[in-house]
C-alpha positions in Angstrom: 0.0 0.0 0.0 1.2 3.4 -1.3 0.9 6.1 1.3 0.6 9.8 0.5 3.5 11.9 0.7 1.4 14.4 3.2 0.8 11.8 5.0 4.4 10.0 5.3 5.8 13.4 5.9 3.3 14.1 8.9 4.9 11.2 10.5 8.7 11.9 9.6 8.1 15.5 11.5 6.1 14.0 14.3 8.2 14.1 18.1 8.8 10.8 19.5 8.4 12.4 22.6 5.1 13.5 21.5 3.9 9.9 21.4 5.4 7.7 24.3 3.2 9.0 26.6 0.5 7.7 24.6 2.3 4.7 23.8 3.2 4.1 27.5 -0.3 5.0 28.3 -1.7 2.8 26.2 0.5 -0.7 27.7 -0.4 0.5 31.5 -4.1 0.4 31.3 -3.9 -3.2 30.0 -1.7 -3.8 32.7 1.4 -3.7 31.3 4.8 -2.0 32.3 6.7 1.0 31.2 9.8 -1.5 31.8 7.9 -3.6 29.1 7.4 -1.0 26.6 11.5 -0.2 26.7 11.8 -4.2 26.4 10.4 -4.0 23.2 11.4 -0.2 21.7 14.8 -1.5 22.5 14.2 -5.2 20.6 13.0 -3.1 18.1 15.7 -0.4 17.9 18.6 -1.0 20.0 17.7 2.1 22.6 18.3 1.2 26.2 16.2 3.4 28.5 19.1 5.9 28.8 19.2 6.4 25.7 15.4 6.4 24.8 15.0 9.2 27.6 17.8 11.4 25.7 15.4 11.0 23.0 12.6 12.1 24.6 14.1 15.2 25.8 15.7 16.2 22.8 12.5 15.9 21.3 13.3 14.2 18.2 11.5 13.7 15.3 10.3 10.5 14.4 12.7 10.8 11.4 16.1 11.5 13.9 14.7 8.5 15.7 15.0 5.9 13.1 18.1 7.7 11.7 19.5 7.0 14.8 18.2 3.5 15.6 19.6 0.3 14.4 16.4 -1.8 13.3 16.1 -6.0 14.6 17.0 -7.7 12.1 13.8 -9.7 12.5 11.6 -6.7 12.1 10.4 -7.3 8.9 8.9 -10.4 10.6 6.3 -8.1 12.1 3.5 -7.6 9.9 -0.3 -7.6 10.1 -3.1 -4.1 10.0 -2.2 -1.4 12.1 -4.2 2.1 11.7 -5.9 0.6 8.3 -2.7 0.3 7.6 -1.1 -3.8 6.2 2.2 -3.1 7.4 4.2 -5.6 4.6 2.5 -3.4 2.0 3.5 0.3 3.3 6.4 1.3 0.5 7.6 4.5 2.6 10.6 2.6 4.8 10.1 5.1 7.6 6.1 4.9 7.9 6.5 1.1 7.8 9.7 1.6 10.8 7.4 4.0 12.5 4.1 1.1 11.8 6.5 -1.3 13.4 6.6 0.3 16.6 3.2 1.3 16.8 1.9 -2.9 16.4 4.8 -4.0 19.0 2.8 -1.5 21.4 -0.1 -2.7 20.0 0.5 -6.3 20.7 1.8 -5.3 24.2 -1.6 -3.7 25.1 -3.2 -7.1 23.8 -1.4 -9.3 26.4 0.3 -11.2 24.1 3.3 -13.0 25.5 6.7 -11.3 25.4 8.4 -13.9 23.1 6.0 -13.6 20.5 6.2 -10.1 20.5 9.6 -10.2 19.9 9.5 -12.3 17.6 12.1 -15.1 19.4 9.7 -18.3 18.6 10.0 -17.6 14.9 
């Protein structure tokens, strides 16, 4: 699936910082923990907590973020509809990055297990 450029850039400009609360949020009222969340941002992108707080603060984009991060190399095993969205069919390599994050969160709100999740039983 083809996004619009309007609509991939509104997510390239968008603060990280601007969404982990939401994100965090989000895992907490299904009983989930912010320790968690990290678990998987950092599975995801190689941030430790440290490092994911100096992100916050600087308020990067969501761009700088993935810039920045260095990617699982079993992300591309995460795939499935997120925000109307079929995440194996999104063309824009930052929008799917950014689509990534948004169904490990997802799937962390959900209860599923942590191994799955990550992707480890594959």
């Amino acid at each position: 699936m083809n996004t619009s450029a309007t609509h991939n850039e509104r997510i390239a400009k968008m603060s990280f910082a601007s969404v982990y609360p939401m994100y965090l949020a989000k895992v907490e009222k299904k009983g989930r923990t912010k320790e968690e969340l990290h678990q998987v941002i950092e599975w995801l992108t190689g941030f430790d907590s440290s490092t994911l707080q100096d992100l916050i603060k600087q308020n990067v984009t969501f761009e700088t973020f993935f810039q920045q991060a260095l990617l699982h190399p079993n992300a591309h095993l995460i795939s499935g509809v997120i925000c109307g969205y079929r995440i194996e069919g999104i063309e824009n390599q930052l929008t799917r990055q950014v689509r990534y994050l948004d169904k490990l969160v997802d799937e962390l709100a959900k209860g599923w297990k942590m191994e799955k999740i990550l992707r480890s039983a594959v």
